[in-house]
C-alpha positions, 0 to 999 in steps of 0.5 A: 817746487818748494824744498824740503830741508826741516826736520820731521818734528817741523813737518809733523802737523803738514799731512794733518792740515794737508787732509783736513783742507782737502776735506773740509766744506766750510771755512773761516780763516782769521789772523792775529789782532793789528794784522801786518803784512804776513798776516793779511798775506797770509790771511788771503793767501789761504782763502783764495787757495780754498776757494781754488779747491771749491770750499765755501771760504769767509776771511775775518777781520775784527772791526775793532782792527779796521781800517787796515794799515793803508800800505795793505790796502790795495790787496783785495779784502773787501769780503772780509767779515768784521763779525764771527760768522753766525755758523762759525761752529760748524766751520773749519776755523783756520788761524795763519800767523797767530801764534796764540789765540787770545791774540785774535779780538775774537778769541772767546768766540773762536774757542774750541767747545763742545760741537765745534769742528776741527781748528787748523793753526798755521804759523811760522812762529817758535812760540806758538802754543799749538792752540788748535786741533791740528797744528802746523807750527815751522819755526824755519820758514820765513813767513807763514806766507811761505808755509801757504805757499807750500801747501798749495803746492802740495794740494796742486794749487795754481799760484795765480796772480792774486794769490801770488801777490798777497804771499809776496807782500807777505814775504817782503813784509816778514823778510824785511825785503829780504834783509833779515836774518829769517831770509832763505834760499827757499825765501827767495825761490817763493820770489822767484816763482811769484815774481813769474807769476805775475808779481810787479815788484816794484809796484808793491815795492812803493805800495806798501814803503813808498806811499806813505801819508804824511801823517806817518812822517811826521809821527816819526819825527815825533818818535825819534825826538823822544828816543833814549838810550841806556846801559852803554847804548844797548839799549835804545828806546823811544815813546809815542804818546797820545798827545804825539798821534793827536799833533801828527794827525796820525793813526795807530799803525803809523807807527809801523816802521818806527822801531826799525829806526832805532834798531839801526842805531850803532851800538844798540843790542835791543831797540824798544819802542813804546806808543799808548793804546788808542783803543781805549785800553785801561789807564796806567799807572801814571796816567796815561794809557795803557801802551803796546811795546814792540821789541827789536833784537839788532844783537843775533845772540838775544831773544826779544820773545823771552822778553815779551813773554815776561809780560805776557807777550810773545813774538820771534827771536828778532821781533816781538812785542806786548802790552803793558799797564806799567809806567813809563819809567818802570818800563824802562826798569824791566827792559834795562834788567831783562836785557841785562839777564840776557847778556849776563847769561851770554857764553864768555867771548873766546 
């Protein structure tokens, strides 16, 4: 069973949810835009635990999001609805992993209004804006694959096979294999008992790091070709443009993975990777499109989600992200400087 180390403040939304997906009938569960491999883990973790309680479950995915990243294609999302349902209203919406809802392509559609029926958020990130009617925010746990694993067995769900491999991949994804900082004991008491449960380890293992099309290879070689780095090598960037997708025939979620590249490069406090929407986002200022910046903290004492949160984004303390009109080079001006408050405000080194 799962421990119990977090606070009450942590836990106070757990009974809510708890009684809510005992009670409720009909459900729609749904993640964050551009959904990773907690977010689609946690997005199948919690339908499957629904329909293990005998409620009508759908599971959306906006089409503008599809295809998925082909790492997470083999989890067994073929039902997933690419449109809000028609009844959308009257079910219990359910967001994992979303720690504000305009991060949802469907926000304006799932939006709590006049009529509609409870809205349940589940995350595990510390920036959440507690967007639903009930919330379940836990800042401690290392996924929010971990927070459904812990709700089914508070509802007395079996952890069979399926549900045990769409939380593990989960699990690997957010914990980064269990290297991060976010890994716990309780991290790896979740593995222990999914690996019982049937997890092969190694299969996922090579499913979603080892195969990889070549695209994303040579993506990365573009990438690592463009990186700069300022401020005494603190800072560690690089830039994906279109015309590097376009030469290495390669999706938008190739990029996943470039960042940690950078983030492992000796020296660096804050690793920075910038790519141009290919979604037809709206022109910069310089031309080019409009990019989605994610945010590496390889220096424990930063917080990369008060960088993002300057532009309208948001994340974790190691991990973060958003999207930007800026140009290029005023990019790396609001970098250099936010990262430069960052340390200037860092207690005196005793």
């Amino acid at each position: 069973m799962p421990g119990s180390t977090e606070t009450a403040v942590l836990r106070s939304g757990r009974a809510a949810v708890l009684e809510q997906l005992r009670a409720l009938e009909r459900a729609v569960v749904v993640t964050h835009e551009r959904p990773d491999g907690d977010a689609l883990g946690s997005l199948l973790g919690m339908h499957e635990l629904l329909l293990a309680l005998g409620h009508d479950s759908v599971m959306f995915v906006a089409e503008s999001d599809l295809p998925l990243p082909s790492e997470y294609r083999f989890l067994p999302l073929q039902g997933v609805i690419t449109q809000p349902p028609a009844d959308v209203a009257s079910r219990t919406v359910i967001f994992v992993d979303c720690g504000n809802i305009e991060r949802n392509p469907a926000a304006e559609r799932l939006r709590p209004s006049e009529g509609w029926g409870t809205i349940i958020n589940v995350d595990h990130h510390h920036d959440n804006s507690r967007f639903g009617s009930v919330n379940y925010v836990d800042p401690s746990a290392s996924c929010t694959a971990e927070m459904v694993w812990e709700l089914a067995h508070a509802l007395e769900v079996p952890i069979d096979t399926e549900l045990a491999v769409a939380l593990y991949v989960g699990l690997i994804t957010d914990t980064g294999c269990f290297m991060y900082e976010n890994t716990s004991p309780r991290a790896h008491l979740m593995a222990a008992e999914l690996i019982e449960a049937g997890v092969d380890v190694h299969a996922i293992y090579q499913q979603v790091y080892e195969d990889i099309p070549f695209a994303k290879l040579a993506l990365l070689a573009r990438g690592l070709a463009n990186v700069q780095r300022y401020d005494e090598d603190r800072l560690t960037v690089a830039y994906l443009s279109a015309e590097d997708f376009a030469a290495a025939g390669a999706q938008e979620s190739y990029a996943e993975g470039v960042i940690d590249h950078l983030r492992a490069v000796r020296g660096t406090a804050v690793a920075a990777l910038a790519r141009d929407r290919l979604d037809g986002g709206s022109a910069a200022p310089d031309g080019g499109r409009q990019r989605k910046v994610s945010l590496r903290a390889a220096d424990t004492r930063l917080d990369v989600s008060a960088i993002a949160r300057l532009q309208g984004g948001g994340g974790h303390r190691a991990a973060a992200g958003f999207s930007t009109s800026l140009s290029w080079e005023d990019l790396v001006t609001f970098l250099r400087n936010a990262l430069a408050a960052q340390l200037r405000d860092l207690p005196a080194e005793t």
